[in-house]
N, C-alpha and C positions, 0 to 999 in steps of 0.2 A: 023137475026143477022146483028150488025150496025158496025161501027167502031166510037168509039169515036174520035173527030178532039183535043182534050185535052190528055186525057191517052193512045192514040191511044190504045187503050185495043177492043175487039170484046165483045161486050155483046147481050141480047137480047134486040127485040127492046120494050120490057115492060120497061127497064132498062131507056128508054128516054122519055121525056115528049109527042110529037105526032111524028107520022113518018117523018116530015120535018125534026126535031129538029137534028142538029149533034152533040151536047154536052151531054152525060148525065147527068142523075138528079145528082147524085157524085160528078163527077166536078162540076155541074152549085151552088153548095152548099159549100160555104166556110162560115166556123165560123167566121171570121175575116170580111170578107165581110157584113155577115149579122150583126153584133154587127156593125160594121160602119155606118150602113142605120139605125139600130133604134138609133143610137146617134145623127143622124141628125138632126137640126132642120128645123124646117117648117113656110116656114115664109109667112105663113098666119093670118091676124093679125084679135082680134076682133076689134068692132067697135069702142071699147076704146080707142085702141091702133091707131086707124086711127085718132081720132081726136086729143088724144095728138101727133099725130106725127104733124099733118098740128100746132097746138098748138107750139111745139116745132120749126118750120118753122117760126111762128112768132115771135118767139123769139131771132133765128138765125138773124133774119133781123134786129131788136130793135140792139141787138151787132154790126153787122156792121154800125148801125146809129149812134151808141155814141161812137162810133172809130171815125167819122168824127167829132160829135158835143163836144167830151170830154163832154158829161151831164151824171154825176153821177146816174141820176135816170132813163135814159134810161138802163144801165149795169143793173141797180137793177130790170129792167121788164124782160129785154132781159134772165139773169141767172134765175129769176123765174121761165120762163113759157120754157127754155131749160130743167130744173130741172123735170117739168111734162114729159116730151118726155120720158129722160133718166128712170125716175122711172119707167114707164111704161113697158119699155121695158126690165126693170132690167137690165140696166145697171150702176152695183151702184158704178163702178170707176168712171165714168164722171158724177155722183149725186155727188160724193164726190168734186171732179174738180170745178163744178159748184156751192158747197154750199160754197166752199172756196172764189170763187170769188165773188159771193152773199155777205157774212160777210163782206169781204175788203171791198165793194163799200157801202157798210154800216157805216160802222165804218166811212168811207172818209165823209159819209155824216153830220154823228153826231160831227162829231169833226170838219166839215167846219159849224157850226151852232152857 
């Protein structure tokens, strides 16, 4: 017979995982706990997902270059290839972000022509 350090309850000690263990299986088992771990995500990426990241890294840098140079068509590579990152990763508010600023520097371009 054990004491659990959670319920302080005495149980047998089949009731816990090995004899070290002071928690038993009961307590060590909460629903709320385990629905929390499988909603996790896991962010191990495929290989896809690595190269549009480095992908989307060069595109972060194009933005910070036509901050400096004001070039129209550095924005338009920079949002492209940020555009690949965010799909990838599904995240499709900052696809959305980025298709916006995409159009604008578009449109900036056709109508300076």
């Amino acid at each position: 017979m054990k004491k659990c350090n959670k319920c302080n309850k005495t149980k047998k000690t089949s009731k816990f995982k090995h004899e070290d263990k002071k928690t038993c299986l009961k307590c060590e088992f909460r629903l709320k706990q385990w629905v929390l771990r499988k909603l996790a995500y896991k962010s191990k990426l495929t290989p896809y997902q690595k190269v549009a990241s480095r992908i989307g890294y060069m595109g972060s840098g194009f933005l910070i270059a036509a901050q400096w140079k004001i070039d129209p068509v550095l924005y338009v590579i920079g949002f492209s290839l940020v555009i690949i990152q965010t799909s990838s990763r599904k995240q499709w508010n900052l696809v959305a972000l980025n298709l916006n600023g995409l159009i604008a520097w578009i449109t900036h371009i056709l109508r300076s022509l």
